[in-house]
N, CA and C atoms as an extended XYZ file, in Angstrom:
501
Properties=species:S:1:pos:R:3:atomname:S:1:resname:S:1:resid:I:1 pbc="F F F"
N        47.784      -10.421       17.426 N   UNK     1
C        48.174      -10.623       18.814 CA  UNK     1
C        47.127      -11.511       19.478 C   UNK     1
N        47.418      -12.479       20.292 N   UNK     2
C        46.610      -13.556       20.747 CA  UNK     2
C        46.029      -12.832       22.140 C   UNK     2
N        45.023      -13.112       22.540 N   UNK     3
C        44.840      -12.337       23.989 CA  UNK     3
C        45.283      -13.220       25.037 C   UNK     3
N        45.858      -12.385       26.411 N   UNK     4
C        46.526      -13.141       27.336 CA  UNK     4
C        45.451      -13.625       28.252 C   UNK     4
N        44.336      -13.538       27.920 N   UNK     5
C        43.470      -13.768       29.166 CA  UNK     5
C        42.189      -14.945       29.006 C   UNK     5
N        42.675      -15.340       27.559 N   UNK     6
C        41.714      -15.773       26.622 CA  UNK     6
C        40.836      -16.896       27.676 C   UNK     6
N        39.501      -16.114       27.509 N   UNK     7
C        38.963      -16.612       28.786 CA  UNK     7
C        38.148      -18.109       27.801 C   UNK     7
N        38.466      -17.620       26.657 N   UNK     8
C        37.931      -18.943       25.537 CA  UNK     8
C        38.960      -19.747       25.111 C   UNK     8
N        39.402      -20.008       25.841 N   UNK     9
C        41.183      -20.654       25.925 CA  UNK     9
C        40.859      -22.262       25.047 C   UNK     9
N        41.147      -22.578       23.977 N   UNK    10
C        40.849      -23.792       22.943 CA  UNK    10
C        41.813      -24.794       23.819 C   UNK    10
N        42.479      -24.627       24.812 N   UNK    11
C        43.233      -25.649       25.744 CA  UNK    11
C        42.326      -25.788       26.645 C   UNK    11
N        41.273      -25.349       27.200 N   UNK    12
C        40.408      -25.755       28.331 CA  UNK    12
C        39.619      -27.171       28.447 C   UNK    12
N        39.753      -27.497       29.214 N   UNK    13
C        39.139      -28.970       29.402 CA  UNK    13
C        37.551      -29.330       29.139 C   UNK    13
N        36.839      -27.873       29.356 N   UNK    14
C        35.692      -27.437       28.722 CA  UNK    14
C        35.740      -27.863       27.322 C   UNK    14
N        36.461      -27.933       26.649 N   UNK    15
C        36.202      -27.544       25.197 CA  UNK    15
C        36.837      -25.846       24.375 C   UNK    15
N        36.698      -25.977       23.427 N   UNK    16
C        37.598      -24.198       23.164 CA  UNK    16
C        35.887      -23.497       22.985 C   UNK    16
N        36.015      -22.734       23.525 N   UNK    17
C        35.231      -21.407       23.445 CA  UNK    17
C        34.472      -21.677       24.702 C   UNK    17
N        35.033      -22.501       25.692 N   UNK    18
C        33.694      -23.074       27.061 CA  UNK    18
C        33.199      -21.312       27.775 C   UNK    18
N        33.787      -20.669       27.362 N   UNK    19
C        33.600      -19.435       28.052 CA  UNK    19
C        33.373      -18.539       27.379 C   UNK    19
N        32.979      -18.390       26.167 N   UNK    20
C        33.062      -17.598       25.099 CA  UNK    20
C        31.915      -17.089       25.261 C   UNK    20
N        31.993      -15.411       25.188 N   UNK    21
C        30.763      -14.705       25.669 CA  UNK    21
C        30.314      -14.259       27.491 C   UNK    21
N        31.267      -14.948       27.962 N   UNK    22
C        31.483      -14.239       29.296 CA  UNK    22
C        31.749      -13.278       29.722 C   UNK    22
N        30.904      -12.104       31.086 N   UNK    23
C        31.192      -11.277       31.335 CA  UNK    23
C        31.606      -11.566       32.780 C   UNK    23
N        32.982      -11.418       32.748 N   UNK    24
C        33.232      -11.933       34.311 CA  UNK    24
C        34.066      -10.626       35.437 C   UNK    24
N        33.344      -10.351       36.635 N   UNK    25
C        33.781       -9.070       37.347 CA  UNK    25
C        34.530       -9.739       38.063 C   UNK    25
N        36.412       -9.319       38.097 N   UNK    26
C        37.613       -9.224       39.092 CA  UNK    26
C        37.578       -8.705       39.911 C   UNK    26
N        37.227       -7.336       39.754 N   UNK    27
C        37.033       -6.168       40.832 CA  UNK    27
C        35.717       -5.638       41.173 C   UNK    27
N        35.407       -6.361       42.407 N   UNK    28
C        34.067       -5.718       43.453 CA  UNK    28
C        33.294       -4.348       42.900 C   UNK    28
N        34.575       -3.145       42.625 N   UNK    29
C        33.719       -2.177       42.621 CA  UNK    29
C        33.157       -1.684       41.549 C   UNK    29
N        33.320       -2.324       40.564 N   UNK    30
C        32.261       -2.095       39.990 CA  UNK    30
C        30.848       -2.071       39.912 C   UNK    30
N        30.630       -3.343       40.350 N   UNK    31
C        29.074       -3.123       40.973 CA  UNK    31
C        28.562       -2.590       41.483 C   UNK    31
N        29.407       -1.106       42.550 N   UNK    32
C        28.903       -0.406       43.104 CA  UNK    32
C        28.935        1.067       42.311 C   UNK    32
N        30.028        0.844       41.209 N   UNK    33
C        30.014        1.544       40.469 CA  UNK    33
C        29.001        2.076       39.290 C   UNK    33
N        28.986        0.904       38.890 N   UNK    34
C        27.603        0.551       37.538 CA  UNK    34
C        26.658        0.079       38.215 C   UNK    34
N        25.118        0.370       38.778 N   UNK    35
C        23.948        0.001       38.946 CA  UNK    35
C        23.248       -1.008       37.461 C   UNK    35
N        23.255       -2.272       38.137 N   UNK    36
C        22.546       -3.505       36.884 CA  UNK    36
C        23.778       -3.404       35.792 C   UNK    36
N        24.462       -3.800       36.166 N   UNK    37
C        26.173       -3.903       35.707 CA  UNK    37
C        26.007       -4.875       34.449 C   UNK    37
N        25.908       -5.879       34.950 N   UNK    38
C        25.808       -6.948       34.439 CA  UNK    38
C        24.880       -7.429       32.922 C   UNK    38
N        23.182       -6.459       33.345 N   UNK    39
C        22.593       -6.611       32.552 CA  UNK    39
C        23.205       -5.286       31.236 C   UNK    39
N        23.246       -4.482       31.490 N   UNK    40
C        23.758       -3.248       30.915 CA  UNK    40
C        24.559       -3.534       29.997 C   UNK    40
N        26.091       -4.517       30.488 N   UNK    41
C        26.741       -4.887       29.485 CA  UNK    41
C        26.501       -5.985       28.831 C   UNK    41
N        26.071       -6.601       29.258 N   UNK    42
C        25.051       -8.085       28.518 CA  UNK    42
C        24.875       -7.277       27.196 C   UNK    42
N        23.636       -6.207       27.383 N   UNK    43
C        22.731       -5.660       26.576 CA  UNK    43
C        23.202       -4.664       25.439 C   UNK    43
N        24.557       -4.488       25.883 N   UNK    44
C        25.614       -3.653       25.100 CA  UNK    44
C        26.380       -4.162       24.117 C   UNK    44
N        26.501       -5.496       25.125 N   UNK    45
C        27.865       -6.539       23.724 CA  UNK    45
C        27.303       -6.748       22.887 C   UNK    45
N        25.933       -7.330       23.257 N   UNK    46
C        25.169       -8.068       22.395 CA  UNK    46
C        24.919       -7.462       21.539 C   UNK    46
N        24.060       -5.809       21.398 N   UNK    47
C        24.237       -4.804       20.493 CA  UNK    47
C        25.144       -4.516       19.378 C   UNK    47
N        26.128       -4.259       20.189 N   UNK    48
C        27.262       -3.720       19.585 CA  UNK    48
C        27.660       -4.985       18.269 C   UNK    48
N        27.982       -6.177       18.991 N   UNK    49
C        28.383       -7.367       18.476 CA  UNK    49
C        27.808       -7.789       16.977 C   UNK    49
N        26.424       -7.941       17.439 N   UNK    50
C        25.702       -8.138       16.220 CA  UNK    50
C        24.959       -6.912       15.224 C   UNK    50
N        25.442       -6.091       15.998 N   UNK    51
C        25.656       -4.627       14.687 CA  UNK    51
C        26.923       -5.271       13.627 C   UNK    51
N        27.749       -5.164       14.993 N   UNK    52
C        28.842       -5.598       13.768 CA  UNK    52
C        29.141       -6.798       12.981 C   UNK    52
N        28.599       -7.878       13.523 N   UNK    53
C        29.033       -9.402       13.157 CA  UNK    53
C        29.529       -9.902       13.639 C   UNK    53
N        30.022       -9.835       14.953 N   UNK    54
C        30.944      -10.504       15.840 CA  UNK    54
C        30.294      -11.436       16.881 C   UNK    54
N        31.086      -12.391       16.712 N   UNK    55
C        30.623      -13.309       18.215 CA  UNK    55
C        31.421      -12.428       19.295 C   UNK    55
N        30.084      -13.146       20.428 N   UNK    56
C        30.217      -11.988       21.347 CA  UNK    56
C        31.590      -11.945       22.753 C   UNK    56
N        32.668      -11.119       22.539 N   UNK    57
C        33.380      -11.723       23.262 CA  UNK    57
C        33.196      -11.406       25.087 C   UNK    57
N        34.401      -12.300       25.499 N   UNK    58
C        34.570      -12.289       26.636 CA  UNK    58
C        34.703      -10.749       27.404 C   UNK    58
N        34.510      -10.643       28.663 N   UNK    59
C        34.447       -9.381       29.241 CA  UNK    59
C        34.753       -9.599       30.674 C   UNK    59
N        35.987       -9.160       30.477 N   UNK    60
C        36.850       -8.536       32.067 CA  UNK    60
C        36.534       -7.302       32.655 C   UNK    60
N        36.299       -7.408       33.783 N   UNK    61
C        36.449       -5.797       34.534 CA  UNK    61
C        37.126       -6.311       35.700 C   UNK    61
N        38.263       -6.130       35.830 N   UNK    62
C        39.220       -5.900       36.399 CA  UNK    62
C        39.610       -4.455       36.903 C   UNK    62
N        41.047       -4.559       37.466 N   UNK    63
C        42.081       -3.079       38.146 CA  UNK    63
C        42.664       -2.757       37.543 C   UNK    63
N        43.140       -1.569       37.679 N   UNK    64
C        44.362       -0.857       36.453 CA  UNK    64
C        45.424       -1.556       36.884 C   UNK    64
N        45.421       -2.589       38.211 N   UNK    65
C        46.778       -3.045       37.871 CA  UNK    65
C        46.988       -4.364       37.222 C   UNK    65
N        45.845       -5.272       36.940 N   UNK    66
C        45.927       -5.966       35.912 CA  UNK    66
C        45.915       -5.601       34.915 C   UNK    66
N        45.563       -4.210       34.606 N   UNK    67
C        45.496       -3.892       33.429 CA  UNK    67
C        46.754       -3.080       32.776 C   UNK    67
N        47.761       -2.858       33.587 N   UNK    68
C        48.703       -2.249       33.605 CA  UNK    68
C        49.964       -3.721       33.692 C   UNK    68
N        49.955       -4.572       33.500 N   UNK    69
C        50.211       -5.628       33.878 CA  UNK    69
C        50.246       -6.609       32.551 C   UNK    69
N        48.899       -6.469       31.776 N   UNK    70
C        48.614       -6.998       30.488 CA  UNK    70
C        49.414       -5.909       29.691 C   UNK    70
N        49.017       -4.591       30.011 N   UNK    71
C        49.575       -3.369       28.895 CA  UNK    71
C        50.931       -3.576       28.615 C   UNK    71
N        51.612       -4.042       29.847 N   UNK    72
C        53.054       -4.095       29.535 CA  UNK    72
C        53.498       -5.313       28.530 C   UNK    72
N        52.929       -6.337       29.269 N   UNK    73
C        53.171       -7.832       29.033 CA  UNK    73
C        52.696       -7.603       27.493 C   UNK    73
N        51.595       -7.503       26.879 N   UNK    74
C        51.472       -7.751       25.557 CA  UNK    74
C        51.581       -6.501       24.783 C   UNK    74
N        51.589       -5.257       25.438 N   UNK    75
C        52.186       -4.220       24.446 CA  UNK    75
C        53.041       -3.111       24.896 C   UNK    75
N        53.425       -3.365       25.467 N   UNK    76
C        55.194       -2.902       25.882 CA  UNK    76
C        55.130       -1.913       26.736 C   UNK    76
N        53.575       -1.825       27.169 N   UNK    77
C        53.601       -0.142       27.968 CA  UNK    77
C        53.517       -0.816       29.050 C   UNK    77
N        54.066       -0.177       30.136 N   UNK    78
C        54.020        0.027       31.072 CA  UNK    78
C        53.099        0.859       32.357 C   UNK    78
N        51.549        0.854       31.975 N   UNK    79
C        51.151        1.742       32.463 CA  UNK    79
C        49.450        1.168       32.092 C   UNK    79
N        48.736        1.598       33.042 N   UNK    80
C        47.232        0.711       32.820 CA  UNK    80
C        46.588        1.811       32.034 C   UNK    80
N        45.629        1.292       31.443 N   UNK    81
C        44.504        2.251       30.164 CA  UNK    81
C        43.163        2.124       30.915 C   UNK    81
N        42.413        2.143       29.786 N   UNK    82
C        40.519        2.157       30.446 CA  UNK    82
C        40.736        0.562       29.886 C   UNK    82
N        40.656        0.070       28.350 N   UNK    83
C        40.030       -0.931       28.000 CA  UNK    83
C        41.219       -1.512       27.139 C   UNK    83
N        41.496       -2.508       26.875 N   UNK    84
C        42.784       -4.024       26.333 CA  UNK    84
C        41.664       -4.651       25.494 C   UNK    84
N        41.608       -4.787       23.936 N   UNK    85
C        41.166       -6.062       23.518 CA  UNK    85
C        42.022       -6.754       22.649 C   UNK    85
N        42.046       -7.591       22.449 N   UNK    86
C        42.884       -9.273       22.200 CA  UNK    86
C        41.891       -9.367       21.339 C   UNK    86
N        42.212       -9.962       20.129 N   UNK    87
C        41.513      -10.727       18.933 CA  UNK    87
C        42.245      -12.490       19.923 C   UNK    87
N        41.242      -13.158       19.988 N   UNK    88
C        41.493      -14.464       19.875 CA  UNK    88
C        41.807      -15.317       19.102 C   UNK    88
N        41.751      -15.178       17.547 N   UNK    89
C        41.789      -16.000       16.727 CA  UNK    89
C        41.399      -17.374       16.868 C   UNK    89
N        41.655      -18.281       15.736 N   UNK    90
C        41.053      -19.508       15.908 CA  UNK    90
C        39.342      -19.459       16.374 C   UNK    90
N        39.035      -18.680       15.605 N   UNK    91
C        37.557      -18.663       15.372 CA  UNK    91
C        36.878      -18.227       16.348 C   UNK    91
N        37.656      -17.751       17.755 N   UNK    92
C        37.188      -17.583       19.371 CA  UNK    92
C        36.768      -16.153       18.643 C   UNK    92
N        36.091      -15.388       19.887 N   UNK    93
C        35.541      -14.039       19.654 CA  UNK    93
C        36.418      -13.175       20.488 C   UNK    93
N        37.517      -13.417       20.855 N   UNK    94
C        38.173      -12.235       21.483 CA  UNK    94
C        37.866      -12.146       23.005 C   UNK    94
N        38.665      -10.874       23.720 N   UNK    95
C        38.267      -10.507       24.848 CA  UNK    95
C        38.911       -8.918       25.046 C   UNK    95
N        37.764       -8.113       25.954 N   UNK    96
C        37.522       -6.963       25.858 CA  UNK    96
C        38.108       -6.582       28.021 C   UNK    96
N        39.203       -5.739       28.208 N   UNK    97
C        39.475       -5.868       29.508 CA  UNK    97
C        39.355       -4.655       29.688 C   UNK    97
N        38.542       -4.019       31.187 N   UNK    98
C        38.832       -2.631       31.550 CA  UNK    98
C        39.584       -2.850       32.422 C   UNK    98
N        40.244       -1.637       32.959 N   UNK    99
C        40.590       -1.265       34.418 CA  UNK    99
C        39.956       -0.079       35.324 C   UNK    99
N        39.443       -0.617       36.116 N   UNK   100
C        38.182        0.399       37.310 CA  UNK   100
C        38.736        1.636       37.284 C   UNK   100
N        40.054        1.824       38.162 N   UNK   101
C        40.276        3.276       38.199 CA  UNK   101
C        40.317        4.245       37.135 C   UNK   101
N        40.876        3.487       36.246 N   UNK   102
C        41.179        4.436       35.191 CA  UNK   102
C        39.581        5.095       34.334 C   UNK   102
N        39.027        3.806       33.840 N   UNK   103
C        37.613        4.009       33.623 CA  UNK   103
C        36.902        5.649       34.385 C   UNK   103
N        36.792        4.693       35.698 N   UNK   104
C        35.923        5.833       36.719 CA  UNK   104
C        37.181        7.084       36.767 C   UNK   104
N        37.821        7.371       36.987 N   UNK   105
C        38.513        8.571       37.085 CA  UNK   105
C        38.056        9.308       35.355 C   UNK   105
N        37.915        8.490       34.560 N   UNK   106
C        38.307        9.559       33.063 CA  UNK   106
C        36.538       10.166       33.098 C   UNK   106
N        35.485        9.170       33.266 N   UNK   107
C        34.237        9.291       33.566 CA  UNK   107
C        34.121       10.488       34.656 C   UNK   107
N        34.608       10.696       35.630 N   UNK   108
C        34.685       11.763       36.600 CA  UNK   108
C        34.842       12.755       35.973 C   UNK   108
N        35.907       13.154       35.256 N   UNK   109
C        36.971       14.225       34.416 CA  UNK   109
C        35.888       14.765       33.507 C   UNK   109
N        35.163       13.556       32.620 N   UNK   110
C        34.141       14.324       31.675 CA  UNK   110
C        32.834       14.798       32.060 C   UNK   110
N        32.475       14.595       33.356 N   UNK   111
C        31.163       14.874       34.338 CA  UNK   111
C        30.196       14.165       33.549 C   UNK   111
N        30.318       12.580       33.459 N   UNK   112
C        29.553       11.387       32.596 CA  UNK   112
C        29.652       10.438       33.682 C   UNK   112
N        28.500        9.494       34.376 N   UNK   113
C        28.285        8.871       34.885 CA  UNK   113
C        29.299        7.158       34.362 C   UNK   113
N        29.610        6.516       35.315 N   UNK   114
C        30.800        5.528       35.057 CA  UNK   114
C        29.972        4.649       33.853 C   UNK   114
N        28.805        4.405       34.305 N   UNK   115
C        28.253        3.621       33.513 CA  UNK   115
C        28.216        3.757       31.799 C   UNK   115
N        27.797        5.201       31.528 N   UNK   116
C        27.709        5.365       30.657 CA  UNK   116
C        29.272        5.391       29.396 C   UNK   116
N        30.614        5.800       30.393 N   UNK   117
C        31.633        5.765       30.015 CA  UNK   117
C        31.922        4.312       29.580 C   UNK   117
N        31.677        3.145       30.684 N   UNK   118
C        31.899        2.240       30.519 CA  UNK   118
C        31.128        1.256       29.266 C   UNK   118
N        30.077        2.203       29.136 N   UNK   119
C        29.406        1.441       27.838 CA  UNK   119
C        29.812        1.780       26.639 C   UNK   119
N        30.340        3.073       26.852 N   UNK   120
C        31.311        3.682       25.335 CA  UNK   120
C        32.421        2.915       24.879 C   UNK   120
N        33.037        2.623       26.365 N   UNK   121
C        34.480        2.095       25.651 CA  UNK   121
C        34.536        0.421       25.318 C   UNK   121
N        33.320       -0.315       25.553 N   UNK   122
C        33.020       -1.268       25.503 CA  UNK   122
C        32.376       -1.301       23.897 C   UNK   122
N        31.756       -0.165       23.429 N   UNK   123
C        31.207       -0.413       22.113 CA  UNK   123
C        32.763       -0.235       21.479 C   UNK   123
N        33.516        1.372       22.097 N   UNK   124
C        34.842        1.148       21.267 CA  UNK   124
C        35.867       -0.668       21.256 C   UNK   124
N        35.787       -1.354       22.560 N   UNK   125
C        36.391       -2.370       22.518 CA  UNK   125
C        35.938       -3.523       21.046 C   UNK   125
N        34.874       -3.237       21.051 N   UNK   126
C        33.869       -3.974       20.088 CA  UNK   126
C        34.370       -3.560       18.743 C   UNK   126
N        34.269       -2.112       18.400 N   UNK   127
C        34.785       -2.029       17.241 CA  UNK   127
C        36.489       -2.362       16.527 C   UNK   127
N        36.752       -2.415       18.004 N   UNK   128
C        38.785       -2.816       17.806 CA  UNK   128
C        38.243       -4.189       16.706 C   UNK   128
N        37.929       -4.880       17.640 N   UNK   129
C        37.426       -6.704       17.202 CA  UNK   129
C        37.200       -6.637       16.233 C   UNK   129
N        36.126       -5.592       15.454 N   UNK   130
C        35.810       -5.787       14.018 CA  UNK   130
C        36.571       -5.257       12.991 C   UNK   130
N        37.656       -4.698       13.538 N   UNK   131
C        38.736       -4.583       12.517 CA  UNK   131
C        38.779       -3.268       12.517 C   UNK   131
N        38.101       -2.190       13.276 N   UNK   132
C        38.207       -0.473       13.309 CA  UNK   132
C        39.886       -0.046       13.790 C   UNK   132
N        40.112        0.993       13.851 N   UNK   133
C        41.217        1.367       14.115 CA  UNK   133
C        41.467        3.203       14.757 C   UNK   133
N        41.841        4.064       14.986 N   UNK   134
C        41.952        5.274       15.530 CA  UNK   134
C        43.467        6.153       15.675 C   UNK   134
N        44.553        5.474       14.536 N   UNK   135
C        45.384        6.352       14.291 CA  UNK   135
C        45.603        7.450       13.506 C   UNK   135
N        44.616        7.400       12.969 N   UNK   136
C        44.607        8.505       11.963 CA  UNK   136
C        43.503        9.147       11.790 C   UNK   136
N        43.553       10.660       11.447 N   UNK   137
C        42.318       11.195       11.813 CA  UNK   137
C        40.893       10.545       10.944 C   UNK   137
N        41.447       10.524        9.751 N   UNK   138
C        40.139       10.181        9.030 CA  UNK   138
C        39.575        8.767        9.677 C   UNK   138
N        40.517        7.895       10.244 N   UNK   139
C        39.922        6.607       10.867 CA  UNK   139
C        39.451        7.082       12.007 C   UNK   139
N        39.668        8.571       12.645 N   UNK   140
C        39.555        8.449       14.556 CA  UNK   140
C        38.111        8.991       14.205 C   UNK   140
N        37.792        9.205       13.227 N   UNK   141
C        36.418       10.373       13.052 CA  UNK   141
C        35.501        9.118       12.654 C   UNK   141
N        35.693        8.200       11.524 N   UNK   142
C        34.779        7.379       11.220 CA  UNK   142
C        34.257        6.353       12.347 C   UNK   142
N        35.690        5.861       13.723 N   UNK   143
C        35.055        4.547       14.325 CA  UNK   143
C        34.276        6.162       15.406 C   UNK   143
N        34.259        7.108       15.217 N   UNK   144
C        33.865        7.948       16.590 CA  UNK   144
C        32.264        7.814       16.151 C   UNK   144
N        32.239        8.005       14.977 N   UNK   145
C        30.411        8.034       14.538 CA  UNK   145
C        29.816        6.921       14.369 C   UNK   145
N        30.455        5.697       13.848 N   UNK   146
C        30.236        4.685       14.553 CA  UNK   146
C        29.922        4.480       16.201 C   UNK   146
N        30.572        4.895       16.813 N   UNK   147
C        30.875        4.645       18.379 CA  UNK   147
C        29.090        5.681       18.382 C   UNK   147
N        29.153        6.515       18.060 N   UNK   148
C        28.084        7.239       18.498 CA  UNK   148
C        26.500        6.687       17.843 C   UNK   148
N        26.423        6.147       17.018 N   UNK   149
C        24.998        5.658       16.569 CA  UNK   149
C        25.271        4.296       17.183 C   UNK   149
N        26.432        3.436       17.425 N   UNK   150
C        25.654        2.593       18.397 CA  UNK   150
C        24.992        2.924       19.839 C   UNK   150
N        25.822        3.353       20.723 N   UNK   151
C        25.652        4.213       21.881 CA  UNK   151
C        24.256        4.895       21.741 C   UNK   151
N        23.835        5.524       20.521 N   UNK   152
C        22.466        5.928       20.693 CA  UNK   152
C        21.114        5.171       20.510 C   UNK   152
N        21.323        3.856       20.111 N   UNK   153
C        20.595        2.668       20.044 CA  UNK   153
C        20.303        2.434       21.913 C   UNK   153
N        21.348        2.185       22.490 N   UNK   154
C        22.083        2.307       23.883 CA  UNK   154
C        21.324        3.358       24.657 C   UNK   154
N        20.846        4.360       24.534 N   UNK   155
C        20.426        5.654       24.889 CA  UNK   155
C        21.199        6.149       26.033 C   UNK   155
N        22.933        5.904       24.969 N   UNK   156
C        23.277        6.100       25.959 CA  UNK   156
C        24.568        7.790       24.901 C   UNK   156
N        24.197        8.866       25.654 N   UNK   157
C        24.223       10.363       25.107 CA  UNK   157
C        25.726       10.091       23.993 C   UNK   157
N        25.768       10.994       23.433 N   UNK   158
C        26.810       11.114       22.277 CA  UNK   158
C        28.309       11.280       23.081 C   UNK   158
N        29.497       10.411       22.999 N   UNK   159
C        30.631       11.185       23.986 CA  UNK   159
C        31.730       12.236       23.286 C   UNK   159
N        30.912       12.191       22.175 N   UNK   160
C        31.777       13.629       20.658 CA  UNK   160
C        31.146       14.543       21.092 C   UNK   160
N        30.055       14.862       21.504 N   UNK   161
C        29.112       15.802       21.048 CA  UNK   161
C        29.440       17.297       21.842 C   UNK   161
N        30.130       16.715       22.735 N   UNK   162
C        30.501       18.405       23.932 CA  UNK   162
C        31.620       18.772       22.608 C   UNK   162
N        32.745       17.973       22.577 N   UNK   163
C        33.937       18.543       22.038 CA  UNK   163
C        33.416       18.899       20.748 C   UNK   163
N        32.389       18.402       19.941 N   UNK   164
C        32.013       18.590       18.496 CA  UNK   164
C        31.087       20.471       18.702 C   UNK   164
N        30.567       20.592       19.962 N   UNK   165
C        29.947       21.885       19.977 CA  UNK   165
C        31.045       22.626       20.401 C   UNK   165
N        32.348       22.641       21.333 N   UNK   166
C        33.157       23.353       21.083 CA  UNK   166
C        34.026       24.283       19.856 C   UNK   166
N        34.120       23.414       18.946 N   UNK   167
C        34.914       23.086       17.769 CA  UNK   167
C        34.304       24.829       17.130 C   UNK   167
């Protein structure tokens, strides 16, 4: 699937990839949301990215209603998520999209600061890109421990670890 937002668009007058590696904020509140927003996820992609091998992609933070908007348009739902990533192909690095409310509301729900949510699902966006997957249990368990030793590079706390001490 091509991403709809491809902010590394190989039609740009820039050149293809003129944007490749961009973290670009749609929606205001995040910044009031995430304290050093910017550097945080800088410091996250980059992590995550070259853990895995990936050039580093583009980064939307947007509304659930763009994001509810893309969900439909490129995968049939009707209804906004936390995070959308698009493989770019043609050698681009992809792009990784949240939506604010949804994000901060699920972050609320788990009594986890937005930031830290938002850095989880950003390492999960990361692992989509490298080819991870989460339909099946034995895959939802392997990208989760993945997800968790990057995040702890991150110092940023385990998001298995409540439900794993329940268990």
């Amino acid at each position: 699937m091509h991403p709809p937002v491809c902010l590394a668009d190989p039609e740009d007058p820039l050149g293809p990839g003129a944007f490749s590696g961009d973290i670009l904020i749609e929606d205001a509140r995040w910044r009031a949301a995430v304290p050093g927003l910017e550097r945080r996820l800088q410091r996250a992609r980059d992590m995550a990215c070259d853990a895995l091998g990936l050039a580093y992609p583009n980064v939307l933070l947007s509304s659930d209603r763009a994001v509810r908007r893309l969900n439909h348009d490129f995968r049939g739902r009707n209804k906004p998520t936390n995070v959308l990533t698009f493989e770019a192909g043609q050698g681009l690095p992809g792009d990784i999209v949240f939506g604010f409310e949804t994000v901060r509301r699920e972050a609320q729900a788990a009594s986890r600061p937005v930031a830290n949510h938002l850095l989880h699902l950003l390492v999960h966006g990361a692992l989509h890109l490298a080819g991870h997957d989460h339909h099946e249990a034995g895959e939802a368990r392997r990208m989760e421990m993945h997800e968790a030793r990057l995040l702890s590079r991150l110092g940023v706390p385990n998001p298995w670890a409540v439900r794993e001490a329940r268990s």
